[in-house]
mmCIF file of the C-alpha atoms, coordinates in Angstrom:
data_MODEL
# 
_entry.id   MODEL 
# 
loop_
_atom_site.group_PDB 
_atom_site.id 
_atom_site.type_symbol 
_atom_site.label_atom_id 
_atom_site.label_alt_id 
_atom_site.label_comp_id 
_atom_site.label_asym_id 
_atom_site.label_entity_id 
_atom_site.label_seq_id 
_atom_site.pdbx_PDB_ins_code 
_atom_site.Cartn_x 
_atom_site.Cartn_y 
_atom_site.Cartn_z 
_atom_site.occupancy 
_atom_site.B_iso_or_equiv 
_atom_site.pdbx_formal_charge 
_atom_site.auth_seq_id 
_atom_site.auth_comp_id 
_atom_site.auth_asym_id 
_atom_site.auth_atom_id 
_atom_site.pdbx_PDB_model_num 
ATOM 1   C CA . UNK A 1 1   ? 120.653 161.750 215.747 1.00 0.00 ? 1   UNK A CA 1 
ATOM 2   C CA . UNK A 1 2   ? 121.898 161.692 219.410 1.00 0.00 ? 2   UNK A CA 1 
ATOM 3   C CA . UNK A 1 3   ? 125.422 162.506 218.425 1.00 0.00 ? 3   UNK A CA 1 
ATOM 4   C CA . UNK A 1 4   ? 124.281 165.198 215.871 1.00 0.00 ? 4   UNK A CA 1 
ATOM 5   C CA . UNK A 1 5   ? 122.692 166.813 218.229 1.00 0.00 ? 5   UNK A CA 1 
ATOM 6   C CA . UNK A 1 6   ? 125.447 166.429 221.467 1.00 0.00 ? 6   UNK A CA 1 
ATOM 7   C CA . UNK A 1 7   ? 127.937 168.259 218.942 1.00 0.00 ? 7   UNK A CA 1 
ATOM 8   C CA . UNK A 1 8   ? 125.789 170.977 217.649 1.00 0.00 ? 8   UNK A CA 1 
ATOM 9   C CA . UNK A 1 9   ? 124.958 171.633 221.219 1.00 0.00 ? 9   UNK A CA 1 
ATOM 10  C CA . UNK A 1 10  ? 128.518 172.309 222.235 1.00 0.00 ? 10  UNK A CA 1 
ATOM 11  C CA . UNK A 1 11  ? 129.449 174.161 219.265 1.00 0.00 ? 11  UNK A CA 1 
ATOM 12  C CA . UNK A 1 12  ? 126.421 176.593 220.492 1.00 0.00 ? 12  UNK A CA 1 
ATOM 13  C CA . UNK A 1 13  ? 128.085 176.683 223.844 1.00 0.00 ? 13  UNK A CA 1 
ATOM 14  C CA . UNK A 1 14  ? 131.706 176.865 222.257 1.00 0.00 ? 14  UNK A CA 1 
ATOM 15  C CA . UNK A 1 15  ? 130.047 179.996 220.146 1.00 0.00 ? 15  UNK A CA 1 
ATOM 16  C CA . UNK A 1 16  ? 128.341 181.432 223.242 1.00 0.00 ? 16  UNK A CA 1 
ATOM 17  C CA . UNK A 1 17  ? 131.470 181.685 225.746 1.00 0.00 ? 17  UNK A CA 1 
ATOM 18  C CA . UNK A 1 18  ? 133.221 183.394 222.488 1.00 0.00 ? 18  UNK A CA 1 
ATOM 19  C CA . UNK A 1 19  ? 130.750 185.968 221.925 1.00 0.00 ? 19  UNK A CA 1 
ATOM 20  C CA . UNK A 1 20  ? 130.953 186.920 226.242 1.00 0.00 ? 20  UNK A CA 1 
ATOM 21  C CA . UNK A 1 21  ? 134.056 187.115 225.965 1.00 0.00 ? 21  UNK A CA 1 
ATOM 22  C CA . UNK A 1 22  ? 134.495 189.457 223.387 1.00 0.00 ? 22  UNK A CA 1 
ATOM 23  C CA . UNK A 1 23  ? 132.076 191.651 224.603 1.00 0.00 ? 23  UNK A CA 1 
ATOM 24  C CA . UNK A 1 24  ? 133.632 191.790 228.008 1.00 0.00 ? 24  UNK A CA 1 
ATOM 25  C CA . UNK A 1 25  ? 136.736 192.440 225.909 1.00 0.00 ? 25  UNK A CA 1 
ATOM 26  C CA . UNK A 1 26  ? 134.884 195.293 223.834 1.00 0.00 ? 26  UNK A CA 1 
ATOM 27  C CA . UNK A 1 27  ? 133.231 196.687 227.284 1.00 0.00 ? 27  UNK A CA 1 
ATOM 28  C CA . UNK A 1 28  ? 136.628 197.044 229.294 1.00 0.00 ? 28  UNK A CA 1 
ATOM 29  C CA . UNK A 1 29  ? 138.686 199.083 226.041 1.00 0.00 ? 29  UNK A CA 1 
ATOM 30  C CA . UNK A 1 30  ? 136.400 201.688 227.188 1.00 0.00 ? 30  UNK A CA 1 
ATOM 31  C CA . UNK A 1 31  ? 137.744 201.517 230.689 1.00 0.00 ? 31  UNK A CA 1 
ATOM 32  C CA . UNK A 1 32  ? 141.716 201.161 229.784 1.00 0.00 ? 32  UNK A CA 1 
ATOM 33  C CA . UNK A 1 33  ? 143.260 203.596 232.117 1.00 0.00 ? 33  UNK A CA 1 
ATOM 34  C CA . UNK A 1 34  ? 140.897 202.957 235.451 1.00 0.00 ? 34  UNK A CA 1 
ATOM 35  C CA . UNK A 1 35  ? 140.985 200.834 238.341 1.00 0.00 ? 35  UNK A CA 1 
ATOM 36  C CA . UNK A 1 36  ? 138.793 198.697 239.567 1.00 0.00 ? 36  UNK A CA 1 
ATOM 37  C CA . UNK A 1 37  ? 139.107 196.091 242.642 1.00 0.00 ? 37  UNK A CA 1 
ATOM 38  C CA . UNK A 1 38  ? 138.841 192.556 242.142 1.00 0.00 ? 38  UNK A CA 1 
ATOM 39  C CA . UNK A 1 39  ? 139.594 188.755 243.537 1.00 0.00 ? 39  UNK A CA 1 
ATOM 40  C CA . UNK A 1 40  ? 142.353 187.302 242.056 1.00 0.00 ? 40  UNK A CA 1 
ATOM 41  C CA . UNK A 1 41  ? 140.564 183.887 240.503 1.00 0.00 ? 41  UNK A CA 1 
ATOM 42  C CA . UNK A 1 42  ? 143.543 182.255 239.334 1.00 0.00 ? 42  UNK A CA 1 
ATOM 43  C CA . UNK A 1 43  ? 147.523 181.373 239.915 1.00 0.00 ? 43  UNK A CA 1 
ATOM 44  C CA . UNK A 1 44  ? 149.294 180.523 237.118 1.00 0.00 ? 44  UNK A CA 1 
ATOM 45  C CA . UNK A 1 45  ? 153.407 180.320 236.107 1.00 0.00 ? 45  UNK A CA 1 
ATOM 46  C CA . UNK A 1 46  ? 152.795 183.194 233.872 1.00 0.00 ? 46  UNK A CA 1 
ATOM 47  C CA . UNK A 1 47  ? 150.883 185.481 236.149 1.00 0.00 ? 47  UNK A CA 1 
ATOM 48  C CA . UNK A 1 48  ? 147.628 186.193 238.014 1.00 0.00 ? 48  UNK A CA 1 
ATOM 49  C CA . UNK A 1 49  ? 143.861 185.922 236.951 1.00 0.00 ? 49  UNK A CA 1 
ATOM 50  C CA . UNK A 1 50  ? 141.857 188.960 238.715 1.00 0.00 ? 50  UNK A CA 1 
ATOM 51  C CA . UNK A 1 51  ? 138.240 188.819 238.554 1.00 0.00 ? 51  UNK A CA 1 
ATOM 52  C CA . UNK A 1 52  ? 136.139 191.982 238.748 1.00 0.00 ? 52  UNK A CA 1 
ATOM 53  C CA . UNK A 1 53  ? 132.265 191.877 240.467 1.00 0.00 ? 53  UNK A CA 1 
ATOM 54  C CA . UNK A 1 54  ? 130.700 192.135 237.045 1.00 0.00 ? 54  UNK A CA 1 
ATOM 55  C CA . UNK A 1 55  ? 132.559 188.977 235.772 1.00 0.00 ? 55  UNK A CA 1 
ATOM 56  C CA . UNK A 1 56  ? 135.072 190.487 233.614 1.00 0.00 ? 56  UNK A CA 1 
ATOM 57  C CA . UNK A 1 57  ? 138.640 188.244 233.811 1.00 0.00 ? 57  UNK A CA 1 
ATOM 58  C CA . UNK A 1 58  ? 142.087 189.473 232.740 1.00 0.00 ? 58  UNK A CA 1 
ATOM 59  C CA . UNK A 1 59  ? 145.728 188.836 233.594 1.00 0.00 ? 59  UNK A CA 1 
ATOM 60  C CA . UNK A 1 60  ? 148.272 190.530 235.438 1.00 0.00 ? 60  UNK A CA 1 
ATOM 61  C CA . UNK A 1 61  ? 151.622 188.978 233.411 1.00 0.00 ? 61  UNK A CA 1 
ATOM 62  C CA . UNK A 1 62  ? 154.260 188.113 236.480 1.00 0.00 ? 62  UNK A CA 1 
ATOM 63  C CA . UNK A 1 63  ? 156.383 190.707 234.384 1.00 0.00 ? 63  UNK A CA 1 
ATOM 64  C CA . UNK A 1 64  ? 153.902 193.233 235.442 1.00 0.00 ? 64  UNK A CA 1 
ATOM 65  C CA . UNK A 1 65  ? 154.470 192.071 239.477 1.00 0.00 ? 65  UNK A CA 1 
ATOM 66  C CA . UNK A 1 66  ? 155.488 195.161 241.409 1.00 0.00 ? 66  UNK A CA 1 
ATOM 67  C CA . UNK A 1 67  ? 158.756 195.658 243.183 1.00 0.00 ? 67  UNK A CA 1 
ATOM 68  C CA . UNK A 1 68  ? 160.485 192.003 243.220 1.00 0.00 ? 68  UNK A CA 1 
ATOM 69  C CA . UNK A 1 69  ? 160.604 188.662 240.779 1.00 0.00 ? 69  UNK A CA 1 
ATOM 70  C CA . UNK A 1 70  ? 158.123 186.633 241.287 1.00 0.00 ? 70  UNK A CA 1 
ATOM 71  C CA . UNK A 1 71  ? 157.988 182.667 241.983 1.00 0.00 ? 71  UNK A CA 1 
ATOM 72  C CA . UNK A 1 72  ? 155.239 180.693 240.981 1.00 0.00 ? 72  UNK A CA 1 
ATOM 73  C CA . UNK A 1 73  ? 154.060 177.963 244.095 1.00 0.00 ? 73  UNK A CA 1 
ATOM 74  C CA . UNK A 1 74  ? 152.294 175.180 242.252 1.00 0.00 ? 74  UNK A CA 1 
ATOM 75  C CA . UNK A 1 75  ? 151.406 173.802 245.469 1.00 0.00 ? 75  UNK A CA 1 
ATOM 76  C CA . UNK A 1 76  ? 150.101 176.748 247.132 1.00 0.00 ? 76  UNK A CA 1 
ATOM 77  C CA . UNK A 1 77  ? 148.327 178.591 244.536 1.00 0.00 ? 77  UNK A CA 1 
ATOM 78  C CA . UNK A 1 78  ? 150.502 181.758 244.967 1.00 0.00 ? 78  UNK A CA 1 
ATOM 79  C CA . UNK A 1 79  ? 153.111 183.978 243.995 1.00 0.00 ? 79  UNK A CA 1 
ATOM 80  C CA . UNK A 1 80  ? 155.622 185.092 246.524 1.00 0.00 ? 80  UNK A CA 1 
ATOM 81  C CA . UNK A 1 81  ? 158.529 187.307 245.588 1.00 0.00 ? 81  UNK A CA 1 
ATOM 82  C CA . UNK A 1 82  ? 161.891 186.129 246.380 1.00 0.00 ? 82  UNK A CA 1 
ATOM 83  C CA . UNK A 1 83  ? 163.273 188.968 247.843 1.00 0.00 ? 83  UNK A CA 1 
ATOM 84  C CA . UNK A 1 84  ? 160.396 190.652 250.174 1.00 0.00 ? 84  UNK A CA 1 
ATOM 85  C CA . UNK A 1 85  ? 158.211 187.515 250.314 1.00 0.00 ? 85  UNK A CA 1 
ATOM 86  C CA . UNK A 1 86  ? 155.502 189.485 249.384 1.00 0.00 ? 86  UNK A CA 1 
ATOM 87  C CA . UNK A 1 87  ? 152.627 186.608 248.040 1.00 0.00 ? 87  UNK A CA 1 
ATOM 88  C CA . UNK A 1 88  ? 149.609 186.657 245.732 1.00 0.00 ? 88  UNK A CA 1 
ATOM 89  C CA . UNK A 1 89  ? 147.327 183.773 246.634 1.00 0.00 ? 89  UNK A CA 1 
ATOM 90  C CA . UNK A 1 90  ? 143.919 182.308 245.095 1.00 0.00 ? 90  UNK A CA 1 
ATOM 91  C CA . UNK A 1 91  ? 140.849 184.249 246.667 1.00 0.00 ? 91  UNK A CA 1 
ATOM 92  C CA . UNK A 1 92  ? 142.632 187.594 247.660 1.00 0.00 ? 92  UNK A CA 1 
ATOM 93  C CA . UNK A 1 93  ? 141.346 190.943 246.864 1.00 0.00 ? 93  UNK A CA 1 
ATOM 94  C CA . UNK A 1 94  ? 143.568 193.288 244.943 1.00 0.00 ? 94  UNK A CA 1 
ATOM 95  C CA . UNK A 1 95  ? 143.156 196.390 243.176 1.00 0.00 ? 95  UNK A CA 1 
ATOM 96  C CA . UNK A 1 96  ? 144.048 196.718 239.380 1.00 0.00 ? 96  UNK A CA 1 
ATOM 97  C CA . UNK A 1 97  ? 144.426 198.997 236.262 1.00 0.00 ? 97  UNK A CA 1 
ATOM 98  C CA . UNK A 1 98  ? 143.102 197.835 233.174 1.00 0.00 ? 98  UNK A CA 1 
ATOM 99  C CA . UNK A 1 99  ? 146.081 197.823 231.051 1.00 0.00 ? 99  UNK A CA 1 
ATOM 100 C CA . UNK A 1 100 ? 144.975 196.691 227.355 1.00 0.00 ? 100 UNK A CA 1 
ATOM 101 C CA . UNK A 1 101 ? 142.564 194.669 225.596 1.00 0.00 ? 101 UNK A CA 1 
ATOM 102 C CA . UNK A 1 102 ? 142.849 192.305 222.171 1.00 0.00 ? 102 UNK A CA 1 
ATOM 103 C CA . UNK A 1 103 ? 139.668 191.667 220.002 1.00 0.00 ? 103 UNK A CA 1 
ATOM 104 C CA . UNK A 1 104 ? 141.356 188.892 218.339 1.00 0.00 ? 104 UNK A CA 1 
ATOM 105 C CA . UNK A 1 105 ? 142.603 186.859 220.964 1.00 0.00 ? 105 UNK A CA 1 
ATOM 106 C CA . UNK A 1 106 ? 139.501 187.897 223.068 1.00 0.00 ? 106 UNK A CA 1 
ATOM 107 C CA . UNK A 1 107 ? 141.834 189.027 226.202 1.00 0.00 ? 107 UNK A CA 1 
ATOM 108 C CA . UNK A 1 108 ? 142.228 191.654 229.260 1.00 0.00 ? 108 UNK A CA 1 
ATOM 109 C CA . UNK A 1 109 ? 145.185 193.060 230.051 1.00 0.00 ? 109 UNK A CA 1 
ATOM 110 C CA . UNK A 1 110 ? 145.434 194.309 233.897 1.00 0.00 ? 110 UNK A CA 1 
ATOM 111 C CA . UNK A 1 111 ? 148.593 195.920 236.352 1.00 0.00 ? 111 UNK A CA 1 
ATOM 112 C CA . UNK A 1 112 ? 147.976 195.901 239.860 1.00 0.00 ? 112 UNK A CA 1 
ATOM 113 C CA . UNK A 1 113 ? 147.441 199.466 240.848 1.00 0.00 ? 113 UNK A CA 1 
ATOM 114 C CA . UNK A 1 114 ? 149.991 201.583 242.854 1.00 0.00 ? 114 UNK A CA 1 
ATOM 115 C CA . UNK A 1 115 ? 149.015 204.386 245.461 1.00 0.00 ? 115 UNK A CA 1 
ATOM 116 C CA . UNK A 1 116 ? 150.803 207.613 244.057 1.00 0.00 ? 116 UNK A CA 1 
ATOM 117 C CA . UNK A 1 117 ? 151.711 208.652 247.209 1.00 0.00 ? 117 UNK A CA 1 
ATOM 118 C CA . UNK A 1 118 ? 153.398 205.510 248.739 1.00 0.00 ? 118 UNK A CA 1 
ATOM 119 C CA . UNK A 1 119 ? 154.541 203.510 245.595 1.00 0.00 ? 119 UNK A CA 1 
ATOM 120 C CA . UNK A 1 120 ? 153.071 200.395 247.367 1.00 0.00 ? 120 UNK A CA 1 
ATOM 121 C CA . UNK A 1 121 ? 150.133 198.092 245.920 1.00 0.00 ? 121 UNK A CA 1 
ATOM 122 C CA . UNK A 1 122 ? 147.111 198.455 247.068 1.00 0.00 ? 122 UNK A CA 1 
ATOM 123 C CA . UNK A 1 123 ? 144.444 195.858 247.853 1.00 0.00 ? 123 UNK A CA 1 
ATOM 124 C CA . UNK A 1 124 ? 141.143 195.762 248.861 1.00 0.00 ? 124 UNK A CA 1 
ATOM 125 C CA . UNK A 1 125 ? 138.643 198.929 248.943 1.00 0.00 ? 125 UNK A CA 1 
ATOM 126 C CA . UNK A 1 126 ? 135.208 199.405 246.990 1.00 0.00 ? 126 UNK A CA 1 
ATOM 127 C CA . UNK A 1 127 ? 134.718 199.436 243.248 1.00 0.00 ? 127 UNK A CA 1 
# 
């Protein structure tokens, strides 16, 4: 009875995290296009997690890095670019443009957002 219950209860909380995260996905396709500032939450080999103040995650792809190739440091938790050393580290705020969202695999799709007058990134600032 013990077990039956232990598995039903994760499958509820498998089913609930599915559900928020479509919704977040469903909320943000109505904001494709904006910006928004963020922290980034997470360093991985294939890019950067940024997470907004009303809990919505997505992924800016290391293809989508501005202005240099990007290395990923295990180690360190960041992304520096090999040619202006330019770094993208666990906690930082950054500013981003939601680029896409996918219903089916229940995922954001962000850019980091460029000043149009300077071409540079921009960080930081109020949402």
């Amino acid at each position: 009875m013990a077990k039956h219950s232990s598995e039903t209860e994760r499958r509820a909380d498998e089913a609930e995290r599915e559900t928020e995260k479509l919704k977040k996905v469903e909320y943000m396709e109505g904001h494709i296009g904006e910006s928004f500032d963020g922290v980034i939450s997470g360093v991985v080999s294939w890019g950067i997690y940024v997470e907004l103040p009303d809990t919505v995650e997505g992924l800016v792809h290391v293809s989508r890095l501005p202005g240099d190739y990007y290395c990923y440091h295990e180690e360190e938790c960041e992304m520096v670019g090999e040619r202006t050393g330019r770094s993208y580290k666990l906690g930082m705020p950054v500013r981003i443009t939601v680029e896409g969202c996918d219903r089916f695999n229940k995922t954001i799709d962000f850019s980091l957002a460029e000043t149009e007058r300077s071409g540079h990134t921009e960080t930081g600032g109020e949402m």
